[in-house]
C-alpha positions in Angstrom: -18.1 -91.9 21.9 -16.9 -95.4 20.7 -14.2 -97.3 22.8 -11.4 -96.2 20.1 -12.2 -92.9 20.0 -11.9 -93.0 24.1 -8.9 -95.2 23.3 -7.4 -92.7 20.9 -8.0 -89.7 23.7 -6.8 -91.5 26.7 -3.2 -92.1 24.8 -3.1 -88.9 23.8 -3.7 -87.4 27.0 -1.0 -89.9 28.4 1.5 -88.3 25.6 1.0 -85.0 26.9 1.7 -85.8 30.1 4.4 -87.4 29.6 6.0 -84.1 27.4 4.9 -82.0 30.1 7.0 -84.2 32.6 9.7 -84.2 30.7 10.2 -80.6 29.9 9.6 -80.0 33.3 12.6 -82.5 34.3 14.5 -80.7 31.2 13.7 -76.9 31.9 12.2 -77.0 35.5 15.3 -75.3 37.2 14.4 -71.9 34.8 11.3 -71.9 37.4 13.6 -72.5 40.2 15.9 -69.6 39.1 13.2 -67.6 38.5 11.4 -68.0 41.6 14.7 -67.7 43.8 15.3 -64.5 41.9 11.9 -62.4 42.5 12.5 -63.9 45.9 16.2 -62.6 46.5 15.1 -59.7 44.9 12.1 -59.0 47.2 14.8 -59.3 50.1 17.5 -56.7 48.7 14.9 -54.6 48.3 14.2 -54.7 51.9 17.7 -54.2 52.8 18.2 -51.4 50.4 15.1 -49.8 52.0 16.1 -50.6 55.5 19.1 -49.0 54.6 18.6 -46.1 53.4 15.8 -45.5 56.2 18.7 -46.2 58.9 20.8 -43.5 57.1 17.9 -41.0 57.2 17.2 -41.7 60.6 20.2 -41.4 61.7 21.1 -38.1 59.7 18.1 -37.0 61.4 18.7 -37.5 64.6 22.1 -36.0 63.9 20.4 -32.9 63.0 17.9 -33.0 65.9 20.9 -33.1 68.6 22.5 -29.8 66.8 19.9 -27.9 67.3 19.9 -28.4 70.4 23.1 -27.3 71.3 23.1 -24.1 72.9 25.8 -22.0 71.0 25.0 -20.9 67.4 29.3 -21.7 66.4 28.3 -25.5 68.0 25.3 -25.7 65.8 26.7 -24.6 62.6 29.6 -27.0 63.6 27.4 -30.1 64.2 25.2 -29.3 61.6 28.0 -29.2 59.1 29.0 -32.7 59.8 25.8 -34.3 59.2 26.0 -36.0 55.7 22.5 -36.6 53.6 22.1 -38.6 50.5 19.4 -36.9 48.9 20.3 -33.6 47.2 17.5 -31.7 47.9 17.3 -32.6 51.6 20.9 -31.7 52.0 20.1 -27.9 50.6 18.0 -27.7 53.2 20.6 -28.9 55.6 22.6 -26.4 54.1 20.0 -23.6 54.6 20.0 -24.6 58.6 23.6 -24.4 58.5 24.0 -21.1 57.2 21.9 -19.5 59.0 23.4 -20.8 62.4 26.9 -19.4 60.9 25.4 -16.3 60.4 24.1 -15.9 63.7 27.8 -17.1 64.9 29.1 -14.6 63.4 30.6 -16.3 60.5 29.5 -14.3 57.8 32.2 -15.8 55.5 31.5 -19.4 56.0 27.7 -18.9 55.6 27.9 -16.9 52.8 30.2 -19.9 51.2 27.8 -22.5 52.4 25.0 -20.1 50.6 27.1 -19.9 47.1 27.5 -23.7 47.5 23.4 -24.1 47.1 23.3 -21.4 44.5 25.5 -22.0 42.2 24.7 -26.1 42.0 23.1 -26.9 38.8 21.8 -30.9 40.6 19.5 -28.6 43.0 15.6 -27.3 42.4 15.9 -24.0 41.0 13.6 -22.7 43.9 16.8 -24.0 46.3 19.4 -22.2 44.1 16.9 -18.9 44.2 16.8 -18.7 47.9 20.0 -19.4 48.6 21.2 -15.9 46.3 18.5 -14.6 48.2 19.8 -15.1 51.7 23.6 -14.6 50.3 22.5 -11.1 48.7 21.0 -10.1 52.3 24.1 -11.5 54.1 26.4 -9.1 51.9 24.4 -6.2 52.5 26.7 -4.3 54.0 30.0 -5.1 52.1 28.6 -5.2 48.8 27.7 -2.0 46.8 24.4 -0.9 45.7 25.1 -1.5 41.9 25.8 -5.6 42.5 22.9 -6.2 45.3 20.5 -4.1 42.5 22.3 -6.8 39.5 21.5 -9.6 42.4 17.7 -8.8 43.0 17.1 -7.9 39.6 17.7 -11.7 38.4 15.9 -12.7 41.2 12.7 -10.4 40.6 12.2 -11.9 36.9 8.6 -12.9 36.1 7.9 -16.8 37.1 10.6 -16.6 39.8 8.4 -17.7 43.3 10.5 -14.6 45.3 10.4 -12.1 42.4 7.8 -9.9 44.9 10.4 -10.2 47.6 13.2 -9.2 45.3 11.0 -6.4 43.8 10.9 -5.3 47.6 14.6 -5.3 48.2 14.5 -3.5 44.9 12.7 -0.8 46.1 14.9 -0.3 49.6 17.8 0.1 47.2 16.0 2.6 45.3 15.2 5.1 48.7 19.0 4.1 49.6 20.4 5.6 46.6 17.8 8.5 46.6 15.5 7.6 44.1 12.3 7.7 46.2 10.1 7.9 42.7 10.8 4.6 41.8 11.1 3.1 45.2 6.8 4.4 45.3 6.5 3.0 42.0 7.7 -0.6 42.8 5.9 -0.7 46.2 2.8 0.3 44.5 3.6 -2.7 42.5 3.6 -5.1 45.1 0.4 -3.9 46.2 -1.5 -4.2 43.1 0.1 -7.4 42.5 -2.0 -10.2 43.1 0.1 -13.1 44.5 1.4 -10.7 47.6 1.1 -12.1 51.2 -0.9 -9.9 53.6 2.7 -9.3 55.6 4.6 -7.9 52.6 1.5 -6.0 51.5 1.5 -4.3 54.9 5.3 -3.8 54.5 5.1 -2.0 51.2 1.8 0.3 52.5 3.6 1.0 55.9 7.2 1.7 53.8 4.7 4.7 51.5 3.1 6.4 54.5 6.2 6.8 56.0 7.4 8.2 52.7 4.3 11.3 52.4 3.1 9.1 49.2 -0.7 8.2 49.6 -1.2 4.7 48.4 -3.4 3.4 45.6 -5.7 1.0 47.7 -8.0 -0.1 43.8 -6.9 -3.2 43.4 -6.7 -4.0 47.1 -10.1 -2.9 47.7 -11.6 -5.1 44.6 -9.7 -8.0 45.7 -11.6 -7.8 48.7 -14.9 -7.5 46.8 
């Protein structure tokens, strides 16, 4: 390379340096935003976090020191006051807090705090389901066969996760309002049916014998095999 050419390199190296300098001295602070930014950003994230981690651990321990109270009414009290940010956590809250009312006694509140879960649109369907579940049980007694059977009916549609458990009550309504026939039919059901837990596949043999039928044991026996 001949000393011009070196010449001729070295000055334009020096230019380019000296553009870089200066449009760091023109636009540097962007950088300096930038950077403080991610930074202060990185640190209101951690707060946030912190945060909301405080308010779940404190919600929690809230719920902890209900349960231990002694008296169901104290529970269901207590547990009512807690206050929980995320919607499904709080249907589960709600579940707890039923179930304490009920075993208070207060079969009004619980089945309010039941139609609360079941009739929110923000929740899980599977929420919503078990909550008309439980509120369907709780009425037993006060409402008549016709609406529990309309209840359990929407709840024993095919997809639903307690459709066997519906299909169950289904058939206790059936032997309450004589028809034994289709009360064998839908227990038979449940045993053939393939997603039944061991317990409710006891439930619906045990429910048959007492009933003189003789159960079909097919499908049970090749699902052994």
């Amino acid at each position: 390379m001949s000393n011009t050419d070196s010449f001729i390199e070295e000055v334009t190296e020096e230019v380019r340096r000296d553009k870089l300098y200066a449009a760091l001295r023109k636009y540097g602070w962007i950088g300096a935003v930038a950077v403080l930014a991610i930074v202060g950003g990185a640190a209101y994230s951690e707060y946030s976090k912190a945060q909301v981690r405080g308010q779940a651990e404190a919600a929690g321990d809230a719920m902890l020191a209900a349960l231990t109270l002694d008296e169901s009414t104290d529970r269901a009290a207590a547990l009512a006051k807690v206050e929980l940010e995320n919607p499904s956590a709080n249907a589960v809250l709600s579940l707890m807090t039923a179930a304490e009312q009920s075993d208070a006694g207060e079969t009004v509140a619980a089945n309010a705090t039941l139609q609360s879960v079941a009739t929110s649109q923000d929740l899980p369907l599977i929420y919503r389901q078990i909550a008309a579940f439980k509120a369907l049980a709780l009425s037993a007694s006060d409402l008549p066969a016709d609406e529990r059977r309309a209840g359990y009916e929407a709840l024993a549609q095919p997809g639903n996760q307690l459709r066997l458990m519906a299909q169950e009550q289904l058939a206790l309504i059936d032997i309450e309002t004589g028809d034994v026939d289709a009360a064998l039919v839908r227990f038979q059901g449940i045993i053939d049916d393939s997603e039944t837990t061991s317990d409710l596949q006891q439930r619906a043999l045990q429910v048959m014998i007492a009933l003189g039928a003789e159960p079909d044991l097919t499908q049970l026996t090749q699902g052994d095999n």
